[in-house]
C-alpha positions in Angstrom: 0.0 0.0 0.0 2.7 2.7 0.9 6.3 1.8 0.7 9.2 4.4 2.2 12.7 3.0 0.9 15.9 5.6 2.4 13.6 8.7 3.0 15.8 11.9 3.6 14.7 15.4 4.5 15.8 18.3 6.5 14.8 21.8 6.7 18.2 24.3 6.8 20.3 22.3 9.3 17.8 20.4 10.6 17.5 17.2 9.5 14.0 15.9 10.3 14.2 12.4 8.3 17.4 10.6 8.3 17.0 7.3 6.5 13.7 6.6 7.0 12.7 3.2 5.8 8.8 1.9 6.2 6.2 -0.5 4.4 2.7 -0.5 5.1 0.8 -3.1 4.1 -2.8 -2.9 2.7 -5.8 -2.9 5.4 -5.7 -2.1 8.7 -5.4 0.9 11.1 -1.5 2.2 11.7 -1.2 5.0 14.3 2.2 6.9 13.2 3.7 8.3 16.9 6.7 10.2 18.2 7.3 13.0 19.8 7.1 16.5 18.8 10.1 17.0 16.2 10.1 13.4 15.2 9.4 13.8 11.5 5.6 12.7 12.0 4.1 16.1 9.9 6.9 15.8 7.5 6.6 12.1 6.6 3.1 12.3 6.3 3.1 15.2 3.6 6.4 13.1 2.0 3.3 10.8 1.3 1.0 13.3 0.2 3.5 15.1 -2.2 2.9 18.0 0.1 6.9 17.7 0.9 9.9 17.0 -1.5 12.3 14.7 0.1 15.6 15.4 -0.7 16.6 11.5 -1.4 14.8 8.4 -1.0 11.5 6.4 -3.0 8.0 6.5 -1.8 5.4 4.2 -3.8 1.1 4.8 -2.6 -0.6 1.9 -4.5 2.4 0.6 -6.9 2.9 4.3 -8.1 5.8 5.9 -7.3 4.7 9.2 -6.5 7.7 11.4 -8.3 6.2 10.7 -12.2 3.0 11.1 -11.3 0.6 12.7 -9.4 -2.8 11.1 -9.6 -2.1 8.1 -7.0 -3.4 11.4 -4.9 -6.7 10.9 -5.8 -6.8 7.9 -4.0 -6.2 9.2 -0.9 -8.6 11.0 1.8 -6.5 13.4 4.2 -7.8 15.1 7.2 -5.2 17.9 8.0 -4.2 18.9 11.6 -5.1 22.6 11.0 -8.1 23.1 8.5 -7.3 26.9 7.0 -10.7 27.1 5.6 -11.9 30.2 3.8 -13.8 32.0 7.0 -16.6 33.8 4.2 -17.5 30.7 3.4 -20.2 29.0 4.4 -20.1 25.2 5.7 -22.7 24.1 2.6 -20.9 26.0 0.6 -17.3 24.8 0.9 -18.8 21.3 1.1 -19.9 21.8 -2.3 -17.0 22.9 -3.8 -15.1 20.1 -2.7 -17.9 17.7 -3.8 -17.3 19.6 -7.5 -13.7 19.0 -7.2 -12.8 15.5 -6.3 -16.1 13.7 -7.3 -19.8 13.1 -7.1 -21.1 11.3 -3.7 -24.2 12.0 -1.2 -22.6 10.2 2.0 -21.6 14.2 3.0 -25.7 14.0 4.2 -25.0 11.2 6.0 -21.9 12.3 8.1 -23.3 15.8 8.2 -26.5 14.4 10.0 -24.2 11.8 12.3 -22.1 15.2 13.6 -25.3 17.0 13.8 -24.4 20.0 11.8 -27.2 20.6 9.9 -27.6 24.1 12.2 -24.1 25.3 11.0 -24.9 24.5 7.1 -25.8 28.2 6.7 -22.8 29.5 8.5 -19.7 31.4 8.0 -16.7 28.9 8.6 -14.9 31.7 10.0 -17.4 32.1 13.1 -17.3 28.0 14.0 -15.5 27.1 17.1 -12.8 24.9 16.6 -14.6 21.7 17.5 -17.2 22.3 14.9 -14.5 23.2 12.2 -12.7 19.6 13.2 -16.4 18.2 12.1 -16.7 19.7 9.3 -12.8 18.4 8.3 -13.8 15.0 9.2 -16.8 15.3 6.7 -14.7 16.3 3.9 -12.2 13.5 5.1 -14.6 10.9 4.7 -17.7 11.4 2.6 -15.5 10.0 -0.3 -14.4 6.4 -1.1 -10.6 6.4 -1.2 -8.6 3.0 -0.3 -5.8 5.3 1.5 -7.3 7.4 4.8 -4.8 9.8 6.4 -5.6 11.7 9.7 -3.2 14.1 11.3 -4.5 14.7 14.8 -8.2 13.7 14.2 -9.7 13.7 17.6 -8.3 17.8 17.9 -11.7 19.6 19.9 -14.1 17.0 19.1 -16.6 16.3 22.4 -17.0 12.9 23.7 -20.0 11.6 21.6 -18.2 13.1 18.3 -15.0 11.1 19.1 -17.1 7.8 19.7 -18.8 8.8 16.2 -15.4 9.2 15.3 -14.1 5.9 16.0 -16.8 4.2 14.7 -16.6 5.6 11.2 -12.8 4.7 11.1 -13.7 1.2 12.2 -16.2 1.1 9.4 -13.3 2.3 6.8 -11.1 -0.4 8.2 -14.1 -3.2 7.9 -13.5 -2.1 4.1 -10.3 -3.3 3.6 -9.2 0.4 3.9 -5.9 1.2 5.0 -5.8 4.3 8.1 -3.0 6.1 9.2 -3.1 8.1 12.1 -0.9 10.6 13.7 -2.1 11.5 17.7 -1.1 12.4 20.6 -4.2 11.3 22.7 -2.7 7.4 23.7 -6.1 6.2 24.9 -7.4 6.9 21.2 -4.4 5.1 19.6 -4.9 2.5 22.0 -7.8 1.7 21.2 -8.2 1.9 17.4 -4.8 0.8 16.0 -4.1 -2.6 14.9 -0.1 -1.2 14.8 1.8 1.6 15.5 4.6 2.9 13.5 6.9 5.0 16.2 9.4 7.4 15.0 12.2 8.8 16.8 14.8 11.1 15.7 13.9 11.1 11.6 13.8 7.3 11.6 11.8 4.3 12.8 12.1 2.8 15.9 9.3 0.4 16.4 6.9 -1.1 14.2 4.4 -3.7 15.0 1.7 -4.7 17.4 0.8 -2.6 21.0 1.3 -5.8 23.0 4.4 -6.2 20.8 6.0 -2.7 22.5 5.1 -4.0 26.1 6.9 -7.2 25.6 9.8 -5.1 23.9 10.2 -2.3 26.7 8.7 -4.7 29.6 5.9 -2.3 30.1 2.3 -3.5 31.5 1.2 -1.0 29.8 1.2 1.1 26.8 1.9 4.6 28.1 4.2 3.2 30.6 5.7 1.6 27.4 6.2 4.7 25.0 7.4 6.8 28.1 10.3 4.4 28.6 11.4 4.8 24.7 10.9 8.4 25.4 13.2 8.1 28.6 15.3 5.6 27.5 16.6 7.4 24.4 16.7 11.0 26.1 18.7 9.8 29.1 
């Protein structure tokens, strides 16, 4: 599904992936960790042709992504920030996204499980930021791509959105969609990834399974076990 062969990037000095080597296999939910600085944003939009390594391959469904750019289509991404236009309203931009990427009527059907229909008519500008996060996650998924991407998608939401939430990336995954997931909330990751991807320092230090980490940092549990990777490396 997304293959990562010797990914290299930095930013003036900084070098933010160093190396980076990953393969994610088709179906299935993969939370993508680390802490701040890690190279989570950066490897993310690698993916998205958002960001121009400066060495490595990246392949999204066969296609390496350098000759050409419509593997894209195939991919529904949820940014961390949505920079909507605030004079627009929320029917309005949902509309013009519907007119860009392609027909589909499942926005009614995520619009009515967020229970937006009172903000249709309203400037996105005057939302608060856990209606705006709604409004992303409608645009994320009233389309039918096989790659889902979500950078920080529980960011605002109130407890009954979050359950709706995780129950519309558990019906993706029933799909045979693949998910990744960036997020800091660990009870969220916890509980929806089948494996988590944990970068550290530009490359990757864990892959595979939750219980897999506990048995690798002899943690009982999984905060306890990214804290020790945390502490382990910083000491």
């Amino acid at each position: 599904m997304v293959s990562i062969q010797n990914l290299y990037k930095k930013f003036g000095k900084n070098v933010v992936l160093s190396g980076l080597d990953l393969n994610i296999d088709e179906g299935g939910i993969f939370a993508v960790l680390g802490p701040n600085g890690s190279g989570k944003t950066t490897l993310i939009k690698s993916v998205l042709g958002m960001v121009i390594p400066d060495q490595g391959q990246i392949t999204v469904l066969g296609q390496n992504i350098k000759k050409s750019s419509e593997y894209r289509h195939k991919i529904d991404y949820l940014p961390q920030i949505a920079n909507f236009p605030s004079n627009l309203k929320v029917k309005e931009l949902i509309r013009m996204i519907k007119d860009l990427r392609q027909h589909t009527n499942e926005d009614d059907r995520l619009i009515e499980l967020f229970k937006l229909e009172p903000f249709l008519d309203k400037k996105l500008g005057t939302l608060s930021g856990g209606t705006k996060q709604k409004v992303n996650i409608v645009l994320t998924f009233m389309f039918d791509s096989p790659l889902i991407i979500l950078d920080e998608p529980t960011t605002g939401l109130d407890p009954i959105s979050l359950i709706r939430l995780k129950d519309l990336i558990q019906a993706e995954k029933a799909k045979g969609k693949t998910i990744l997931i960036t997020s800091h909330i660990m009870s969220f990751v916890e509980e929806v990834s089948d494996e988590i991807v944990f970068l550290l320092e530009g490359k990757i230090y864990f892959k595979g399974s939750i219980s897999e980490l506990k048995t690798k940092t002899n943690q009982p549990d999984f905060e306890h076990a990214i804290a020790s990777i945390l502490t382990h490396n910083h000491a």
